[in-house]
C-alpha positions in Angstrom: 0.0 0.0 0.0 2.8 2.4 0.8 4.3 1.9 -2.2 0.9 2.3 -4.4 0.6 5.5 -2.7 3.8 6.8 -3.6 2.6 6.2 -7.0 -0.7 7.4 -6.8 0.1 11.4 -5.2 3.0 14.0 -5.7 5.8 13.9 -3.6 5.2 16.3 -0.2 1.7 15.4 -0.3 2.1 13.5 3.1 4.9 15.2 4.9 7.7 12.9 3.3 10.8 14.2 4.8 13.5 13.7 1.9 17.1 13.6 1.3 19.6 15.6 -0.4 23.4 16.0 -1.4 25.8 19.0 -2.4 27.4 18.9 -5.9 30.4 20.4 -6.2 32.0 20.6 -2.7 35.0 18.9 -1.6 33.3 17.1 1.0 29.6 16.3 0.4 26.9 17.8 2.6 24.4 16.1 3.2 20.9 16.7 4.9 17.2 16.1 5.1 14.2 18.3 4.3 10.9 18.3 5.4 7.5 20.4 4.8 4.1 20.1 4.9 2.2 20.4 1.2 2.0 24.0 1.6 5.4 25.0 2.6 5.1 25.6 6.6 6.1 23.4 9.3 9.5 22.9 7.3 13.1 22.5 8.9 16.2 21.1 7.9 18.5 18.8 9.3 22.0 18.3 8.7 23.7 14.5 8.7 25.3 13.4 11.9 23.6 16.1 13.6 20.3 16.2 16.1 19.1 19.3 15.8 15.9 20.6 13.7 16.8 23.5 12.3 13.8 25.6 11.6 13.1 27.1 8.3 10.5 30.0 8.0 8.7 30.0 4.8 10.0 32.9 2.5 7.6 32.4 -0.9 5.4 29.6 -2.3 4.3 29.7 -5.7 1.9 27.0 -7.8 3.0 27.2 -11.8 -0.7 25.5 -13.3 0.3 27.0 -16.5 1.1 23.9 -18.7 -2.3 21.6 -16.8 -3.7 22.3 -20.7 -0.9 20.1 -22.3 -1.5 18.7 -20.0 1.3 18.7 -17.8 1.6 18.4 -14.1 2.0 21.6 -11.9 4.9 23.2 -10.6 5.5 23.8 -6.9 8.2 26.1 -5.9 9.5 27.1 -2.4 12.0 29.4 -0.5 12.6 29.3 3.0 15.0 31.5 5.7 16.8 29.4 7.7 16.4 30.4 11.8 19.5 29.9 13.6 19.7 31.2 17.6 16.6 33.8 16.1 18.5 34.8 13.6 17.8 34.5 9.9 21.4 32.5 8.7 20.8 30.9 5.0 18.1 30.8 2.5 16.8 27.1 0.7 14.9 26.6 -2.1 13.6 23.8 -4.2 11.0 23.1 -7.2 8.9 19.9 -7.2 7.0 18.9 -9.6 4.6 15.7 -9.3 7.4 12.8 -8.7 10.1 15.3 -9.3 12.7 17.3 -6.8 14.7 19.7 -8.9 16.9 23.0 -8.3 17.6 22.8 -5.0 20.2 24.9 -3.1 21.2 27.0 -0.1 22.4 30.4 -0.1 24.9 30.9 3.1 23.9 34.9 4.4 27.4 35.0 6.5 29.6 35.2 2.8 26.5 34.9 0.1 28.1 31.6 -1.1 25.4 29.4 -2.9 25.5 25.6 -2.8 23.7 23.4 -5.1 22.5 19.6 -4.1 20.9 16.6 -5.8 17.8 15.0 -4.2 18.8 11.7 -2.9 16.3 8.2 -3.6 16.1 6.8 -0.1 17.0 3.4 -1.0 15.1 1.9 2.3 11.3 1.6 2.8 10.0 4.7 4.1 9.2 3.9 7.2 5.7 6.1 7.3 7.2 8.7 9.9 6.6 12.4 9.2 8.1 15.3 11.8 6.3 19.3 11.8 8.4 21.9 13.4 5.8 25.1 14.7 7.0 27.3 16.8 9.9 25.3 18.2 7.3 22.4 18.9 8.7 18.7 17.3 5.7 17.5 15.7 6.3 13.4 15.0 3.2 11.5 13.9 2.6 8.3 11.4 1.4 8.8 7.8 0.4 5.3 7.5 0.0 2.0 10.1 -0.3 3.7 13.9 -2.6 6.6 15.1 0.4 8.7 16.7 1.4 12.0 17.5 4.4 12.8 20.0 4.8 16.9 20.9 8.5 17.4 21.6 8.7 20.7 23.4 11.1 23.3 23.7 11.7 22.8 27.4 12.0 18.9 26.7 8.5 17.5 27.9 6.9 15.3 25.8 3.2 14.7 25.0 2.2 11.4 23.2 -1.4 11.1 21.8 -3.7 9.2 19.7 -5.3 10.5 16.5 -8.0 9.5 14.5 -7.5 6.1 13.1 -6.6 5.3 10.2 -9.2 3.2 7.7 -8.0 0.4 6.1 -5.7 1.8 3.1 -5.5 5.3 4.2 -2.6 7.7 4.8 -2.8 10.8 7.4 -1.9 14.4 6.2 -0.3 17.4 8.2 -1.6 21.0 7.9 -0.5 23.9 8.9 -2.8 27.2 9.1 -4.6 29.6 11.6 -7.6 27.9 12.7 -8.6 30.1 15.5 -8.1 33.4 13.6 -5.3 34.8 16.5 -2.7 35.5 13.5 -0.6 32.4 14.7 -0.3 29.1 12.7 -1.6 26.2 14.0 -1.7 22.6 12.9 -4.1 19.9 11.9 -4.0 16.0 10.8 -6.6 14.4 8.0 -7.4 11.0 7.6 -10.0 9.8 5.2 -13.5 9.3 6.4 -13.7 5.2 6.8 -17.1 5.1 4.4 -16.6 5.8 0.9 -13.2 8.0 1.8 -15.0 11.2 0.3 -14.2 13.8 2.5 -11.3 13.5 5.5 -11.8 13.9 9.1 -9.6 16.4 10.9 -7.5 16.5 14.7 -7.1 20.5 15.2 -4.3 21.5 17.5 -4.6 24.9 18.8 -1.4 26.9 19.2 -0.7 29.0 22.7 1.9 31.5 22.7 1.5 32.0 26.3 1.7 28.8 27.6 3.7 28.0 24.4 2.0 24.6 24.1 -1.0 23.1 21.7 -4.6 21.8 22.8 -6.7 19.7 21.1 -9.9 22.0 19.1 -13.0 20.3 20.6 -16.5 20.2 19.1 -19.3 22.0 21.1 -21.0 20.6 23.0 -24.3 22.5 22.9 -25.8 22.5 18.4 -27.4 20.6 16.3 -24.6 19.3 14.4 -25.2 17.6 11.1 -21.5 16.0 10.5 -20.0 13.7 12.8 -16.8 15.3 13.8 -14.8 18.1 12.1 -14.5 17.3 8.2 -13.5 18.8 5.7 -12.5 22.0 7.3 -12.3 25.0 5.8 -11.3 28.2 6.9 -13.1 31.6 6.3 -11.0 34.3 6.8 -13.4 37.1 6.0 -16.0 35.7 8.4 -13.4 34.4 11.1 -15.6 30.7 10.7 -14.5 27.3 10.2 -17.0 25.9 8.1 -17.3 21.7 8.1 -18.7 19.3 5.3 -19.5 15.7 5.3 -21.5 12.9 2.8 -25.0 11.8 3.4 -26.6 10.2 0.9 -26.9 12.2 -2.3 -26.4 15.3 -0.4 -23.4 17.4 1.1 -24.2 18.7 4.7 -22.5 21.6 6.0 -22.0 23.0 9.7 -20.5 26.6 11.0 -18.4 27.5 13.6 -17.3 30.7 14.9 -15.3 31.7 18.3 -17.2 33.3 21.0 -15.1 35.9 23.1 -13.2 33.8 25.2 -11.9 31.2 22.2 -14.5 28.6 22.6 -15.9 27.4 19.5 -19.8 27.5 19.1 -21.9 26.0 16.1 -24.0 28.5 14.5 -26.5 26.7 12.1 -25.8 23.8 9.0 -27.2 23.5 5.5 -27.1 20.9 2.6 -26.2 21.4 -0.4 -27.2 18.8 -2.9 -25.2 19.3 -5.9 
């Protein structure tokens, strides 16, 4: 299944972390990258050495320009490297579908530019996939287990359980502002264990004054249509989270908004039956 997977959806879909090597160095440098599909949550890490280095996302950019040839679209990304605070370094790299290309790393201290190669893992992937938000290690499974380990700054460690997996499925890492505070938090998918038409979500909430993340939890008090929160979507210009699920021929919706302390509150649902 991993493998059909791999097959089936771009690279970075997942939270794939992948591997790369310097061309043209006397000795090679070699390190690993990984993002979630949208750029955010990235870091890089450097072979032989332990520590995530965080990478703040500089530009993303979607090239759909050739899908009439059809040909697949481009994805590119640069990131500023944040070393101690300070931004040391700039990466960058172009993917497109299977595809890791132009990939290289612009030291600020002497504006040298190093070029490397994406690197096949010859191993298994092992379905492991880490987010770094706000100097919080993310670790959770794309396929087989339910996992999620927080790793945080002052060396605690939370481990929880997410929503299981159905049979053949593979979990998805997101990283956006779901409680419309201005600060990124993070959420895993997982396809709905029916017909897998819509994906159910585990929103954690960031704090930046206790500096750690809590789980987003359904009212209690509505008349809730979809069992859980899926397919979330975020509405900015309404500061709502708006949820969809499958019933029948029909697509039932249900709103959310925050109430003045952060809770969240249902505010009505509707169907739509196209």
């Amino acid at each position: 299944m991993k493998l059909l997977l791999c097959l089936l959806f771009p690279l970075a879909v997942f939270g794939q972390p992948f591997n790369f090597k310097s061309t043209g160095t006397k000795k090679p440098i070699e390190l690993t990258l990984g993002w979630v599909a949208n750029g955010k949550g990235a870091y890089v890490l450097y072979k032989g050495k332990t520590e995530l280095i965080p990478l703040k996302l500089k530009s993303y950019k979607r090239d759909t320009s050739k899908r009439s040839d059809p040909q697949p679209d481009v994805d590119s990304y640069k990131w500023e490297e944040m070393y101690q605070g300070k931004v040391t370094g700039e990466y960058g790299v172009t993917v497109m579908l299977k595809s890791i290309s132009d990939m290289y790393y612009i030291r600020h201290s002497d504006g040298k530019r190093f070029s490397f190669n994406y690197v096949e893992d010859t191993k298994s992937y092992d379905g492991k996939a880490t987010v770094l938000l706000h100097g919080v290690r993310l670790d959770y499974a794309v396929y087989d287990t339910d996992e999620l380990r927080f790793g945080y700054p002052d060396r605690s460690i939370k481990d929880l359980s997410l929503t299981a997996l159905p049979d053949g499925g593979a979990r998805r890492a997101v990283v956006a502002d779901y409680n419309f505070d201005g600060i990124d938090d993070v959420a895993f998918s997982v396809p709905d264990g029916g017909m897998g038409v819509y994906r159910i979500y585990d929103i954690f909430i960031y704090n930046p004054v206790s500096k750690k993340f809590t789980q987003l939890q359904l009212p209690k008090v509505g008349k809730m249509v979809c069992d859980g929160l899926c397919d979330v979507r975020i509405d900015k210009k309404h500061k709502q989270l708006t949820t969809s699920c499958r019933g029948g021929a029909s697509w039932h919706m249900d709103y959310y908004r925050y109430d003045k302390v952060g809770k969240l509150v249902w505010l009505k649902s509707g169907t739509d039956n196209k």
